[in-house]
N, C-alpha and C positions, 0 to 999 in steps of 0.2 A: 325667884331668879331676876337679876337687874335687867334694868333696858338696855346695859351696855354690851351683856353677855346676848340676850335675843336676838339683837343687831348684827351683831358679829354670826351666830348662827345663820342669820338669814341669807349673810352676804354671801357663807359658805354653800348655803344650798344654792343658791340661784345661780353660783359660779360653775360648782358643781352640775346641773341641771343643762346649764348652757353650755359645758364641755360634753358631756355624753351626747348633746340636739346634735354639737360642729361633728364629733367622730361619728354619727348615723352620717349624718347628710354627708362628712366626706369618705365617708366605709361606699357611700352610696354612689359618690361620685367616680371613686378607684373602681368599682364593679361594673359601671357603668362604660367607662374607657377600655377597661379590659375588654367587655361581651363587644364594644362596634369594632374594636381592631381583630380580634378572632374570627368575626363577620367577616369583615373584607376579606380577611385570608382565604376561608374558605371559601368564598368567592373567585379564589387567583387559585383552588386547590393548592393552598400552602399549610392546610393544617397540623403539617409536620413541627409548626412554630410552635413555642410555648411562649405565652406570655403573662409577666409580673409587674408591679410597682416596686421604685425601689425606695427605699426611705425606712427611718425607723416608725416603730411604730404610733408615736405620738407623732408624727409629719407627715402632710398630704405634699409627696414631692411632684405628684403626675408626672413624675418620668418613669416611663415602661421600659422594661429592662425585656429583652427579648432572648431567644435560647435554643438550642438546636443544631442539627448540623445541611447543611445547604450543598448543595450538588456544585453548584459554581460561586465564583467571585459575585459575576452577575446576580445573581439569585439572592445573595446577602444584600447586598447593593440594595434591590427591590424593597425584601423585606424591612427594612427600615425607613426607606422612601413613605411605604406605606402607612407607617405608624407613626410617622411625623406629621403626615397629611390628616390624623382626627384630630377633630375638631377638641380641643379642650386639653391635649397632651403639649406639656411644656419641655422634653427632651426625650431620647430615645437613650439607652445602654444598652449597645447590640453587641450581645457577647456567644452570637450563633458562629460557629466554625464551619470549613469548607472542608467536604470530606473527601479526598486524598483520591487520585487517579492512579490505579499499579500500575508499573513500568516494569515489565511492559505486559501487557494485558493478552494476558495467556490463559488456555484449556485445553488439558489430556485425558482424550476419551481410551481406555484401554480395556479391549476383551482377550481375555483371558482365554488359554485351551481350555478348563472346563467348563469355560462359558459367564464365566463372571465380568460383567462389567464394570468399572468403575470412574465416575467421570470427577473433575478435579480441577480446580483455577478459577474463574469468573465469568459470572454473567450479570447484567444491570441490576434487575430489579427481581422482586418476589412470581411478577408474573413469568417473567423470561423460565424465573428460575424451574416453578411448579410446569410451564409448557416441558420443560427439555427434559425433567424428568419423567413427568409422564408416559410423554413421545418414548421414552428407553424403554419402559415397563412394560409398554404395549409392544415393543419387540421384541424384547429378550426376557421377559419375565418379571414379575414384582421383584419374585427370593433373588435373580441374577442383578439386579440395580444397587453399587454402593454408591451414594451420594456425599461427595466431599468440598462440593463446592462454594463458593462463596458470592454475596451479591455487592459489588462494586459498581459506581459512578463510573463511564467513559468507553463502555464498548467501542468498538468500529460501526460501520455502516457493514449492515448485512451479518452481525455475528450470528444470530439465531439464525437465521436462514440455511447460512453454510453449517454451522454446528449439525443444524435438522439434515443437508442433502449426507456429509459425512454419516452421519450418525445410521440411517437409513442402510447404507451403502457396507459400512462394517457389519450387519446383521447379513450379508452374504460371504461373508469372511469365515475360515474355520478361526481365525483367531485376528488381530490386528492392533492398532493404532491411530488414532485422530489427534495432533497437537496442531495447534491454533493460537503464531504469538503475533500478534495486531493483527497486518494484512495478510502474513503468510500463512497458507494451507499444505501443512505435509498430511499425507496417508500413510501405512502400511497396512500391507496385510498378507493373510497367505491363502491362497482360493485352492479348493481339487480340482477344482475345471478351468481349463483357460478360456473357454469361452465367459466363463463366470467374471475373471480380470478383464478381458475385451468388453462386457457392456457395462464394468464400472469406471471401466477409464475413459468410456464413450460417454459419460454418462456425465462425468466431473467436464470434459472438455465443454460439453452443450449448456452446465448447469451450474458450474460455479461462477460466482459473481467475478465480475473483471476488475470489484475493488480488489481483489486477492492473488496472488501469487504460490499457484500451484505445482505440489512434488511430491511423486506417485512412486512407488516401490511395492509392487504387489506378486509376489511370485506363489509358483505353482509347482506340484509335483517334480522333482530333475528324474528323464529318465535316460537311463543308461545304456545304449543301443548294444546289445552283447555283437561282438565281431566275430562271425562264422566265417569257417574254414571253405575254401574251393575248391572242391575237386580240380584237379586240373588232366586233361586228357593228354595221355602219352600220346607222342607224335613221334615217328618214324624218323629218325638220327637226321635221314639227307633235308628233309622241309623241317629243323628245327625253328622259330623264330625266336630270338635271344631277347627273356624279357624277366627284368628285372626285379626281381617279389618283395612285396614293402614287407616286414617283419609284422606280425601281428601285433608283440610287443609295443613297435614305434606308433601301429597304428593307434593303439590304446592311452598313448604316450598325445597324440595329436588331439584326440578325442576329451581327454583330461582336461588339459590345455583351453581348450576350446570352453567346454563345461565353467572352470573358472572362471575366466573370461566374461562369461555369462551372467554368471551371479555375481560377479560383483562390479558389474556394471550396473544392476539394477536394485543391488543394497551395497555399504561397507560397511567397515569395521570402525567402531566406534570409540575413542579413548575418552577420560575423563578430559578436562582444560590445563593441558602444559604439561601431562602428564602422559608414562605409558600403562596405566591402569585402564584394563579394557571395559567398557559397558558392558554390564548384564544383560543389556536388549539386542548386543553384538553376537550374544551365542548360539541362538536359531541360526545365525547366520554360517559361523564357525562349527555349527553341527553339519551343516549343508556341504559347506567344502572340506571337512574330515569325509565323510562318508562318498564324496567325488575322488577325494585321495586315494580311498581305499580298492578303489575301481581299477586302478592303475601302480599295485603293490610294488613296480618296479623300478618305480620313475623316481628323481629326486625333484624335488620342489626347493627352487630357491623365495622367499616369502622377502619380500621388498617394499621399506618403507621409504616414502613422503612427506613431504613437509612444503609448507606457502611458504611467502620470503619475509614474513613478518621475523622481527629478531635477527642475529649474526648468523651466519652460515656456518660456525662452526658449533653452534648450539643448536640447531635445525639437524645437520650432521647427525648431532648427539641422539638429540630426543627421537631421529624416524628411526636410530639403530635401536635405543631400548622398544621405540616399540614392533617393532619388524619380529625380536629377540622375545617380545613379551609373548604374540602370538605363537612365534614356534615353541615354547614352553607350553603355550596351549594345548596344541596339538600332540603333544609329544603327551603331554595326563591325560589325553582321550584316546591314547594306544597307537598315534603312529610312531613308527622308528627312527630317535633320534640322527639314524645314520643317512635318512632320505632327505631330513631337512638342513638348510642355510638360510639364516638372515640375515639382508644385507640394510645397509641407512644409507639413502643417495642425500636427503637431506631436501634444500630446493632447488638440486641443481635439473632436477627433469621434469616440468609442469606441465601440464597437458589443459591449461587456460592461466588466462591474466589474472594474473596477483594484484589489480587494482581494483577486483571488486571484491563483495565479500563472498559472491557464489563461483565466482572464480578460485578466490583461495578455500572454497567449502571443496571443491572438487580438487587441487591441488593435493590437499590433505588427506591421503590414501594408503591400503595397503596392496601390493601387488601380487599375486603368486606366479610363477615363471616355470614351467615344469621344463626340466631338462633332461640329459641322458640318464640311462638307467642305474641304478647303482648295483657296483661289484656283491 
């Protein structure tokens, strides 16, 4: 073999030799950068980071490419702060995203009449998430617990807290309701005892948080006073005194009336948005006042729709008449006599609160019953 060919091998090896020492030493330098910025992190409890070098593989770029998803702006901000500040790191590629706030940040707890509960929408983190359902299990049962929820960035102050005093509070319900969207706290439910509704409504006044904005709809048994006959003692023609006898009918008729009245002042009827398709959650409700209707077999109900001032008055007009129309179509498939009922659409010409806020027009938005003379 010549000297010129040795030569040339040798240069090869040594070239060779000297490119695998640089890729140790710089394998060794990229491992290096990566294990102090992971350090740090987990330091800040950021371990959520993942970190890389980027560059191809024959280039030592030391810039660390960063990755993940980050609860804030702020948060990303940091994490990169941080990696720019070790020592021996020549740029950062922060390619961590911020993960998204729901709008708006809602949870519906729902028990069920046979007692199934099911809860549904957002809470922070894993731990929020394992407390709440716990907390259920230990109420209502392991088998009664469906868990649908989801763990999201951005709760309110106080979500768990109030989630727990609701939550608590439906386990005295024969059946109910918890929806929770940011600050606002609605309940329903339905109790056999009314003392049962008086110390949960006592209960929400002294213990819900005053971030919140509380609305309670909880009813109980309707019972129906039957109206007995009076004897009335004959009296001697000359001391008649001339007194006037209400009809038992009307007084049944007053009693109905009243009854309505009642219940839906403390729930209503629900339609979909711009629409007169009734809510399925509206029908407990629509069972309540058929079976008050029926108390009163004699009376005509006129059934009168509302409407806020949002939109034209002659579309408002429209939509409280189909849905007025919708409900007595209701009533009418659960056996009462399309000859008792009328539906009328006042529209927004009768508001019973200001149209400038939105629980003003929540309340605008109504159905009425009106029970009147008896029908032929």
């Amino acid at each position: 073999m010549g000297k010129g060919l040795l030569l040339l091998l040798g240069v090869i090896l040594i070239g060779l030799l000297s490119y695998l020492c640089f890729m140790s030493k710089a394998s060794g330098i990229e491992k290096e950068l990566i294990s102090r910025t992971k350090s740090l992190y987990s330091d800040k409890d950021m371990e959520w980071i993942e970190v890389g070098i980027r560059g191809e593989k024959l280039e030592m770029t030391r810039i660390l490419t960063l990755t993940g998803v980050a609860k804030t702006a702020e948060e990303r901000v940091e994490a990169e702060s941080v990696a720019k500040n070790v020592e021996g790191v020549m740029g950062v590629d922060n390619k961590i995203t911020i993960k998204p706030i729901p709008t708006p940040y809602k949870i519906d707890v729902i028990k069920s009449k046979s007692g199934q509960v099911t809860l549904s929408g957002y809470v922070l983190d894993s731990d929020m998430h394992n407390k709440l359902i716990g907390r259920s299990k230990a109420l209502f049962g392991e088998a009664n617990v469906v868990d649908n929820l989801q763990e999201a960035y951005g709760s309110p102050v106080g979500w768990y807290e109030s989630l727990d005093l609701g939550i608590e509070k439906l386990e005295m319900m024969d059946y109910g309701k918890i929806e929770i969207v940011d600050s606002s706290f609605k309940f329903e439910g339905f109790a056999g005892e009314k003392s049962t509704k008086d110390t949960v409504l006592e209960s929400f006044e002294n213990s819900l948080s005053s971030d919140y904005q509380g609305s309670y709809a909880i009813e109980t048994p309707v019972i129906i006073e039957e109206v007995k006959e009076v004897a009335v003692e004959t009296i001697e023609p000359e001391t008649i005194d001339i007194v006037e006898e209400v009809p038992k009918e009307e007084i049944k008729t007053v009693a109905c009336q009243e009854h309505f009245k009642d219940l839906l002042s403390k729930d209503k009827i629900y339609f979909e948005y711009d629409k007169a398709d009734i809510k399925t959650e509206s029908y407990k409700l629509l069972d309540k006042l058929i079976s008050v209707a029926n108390e009163c077999p004699k009376s005509k109900i006129v059934i009168e729709g509302h409407t806020d001032s949002d939109g034209s008055e002659r579309y408002n007009q429209q939509l409280s008449s189909k849905r007025a129309n919708a409900v007595k179509n209701h009533l009418i498939e659960k056996g009462i006599s399309a000859e008792r009922l009328e539906a009328v659409g006042y529209g927004e010409v009768n508001p019973i609160a200001t149209n400038d806020t939105n629980e003003g027009r929540e309340k605008n938005r109504r159905i009425e019953f009106n029970v009147k003379e008896g029908v032929e």
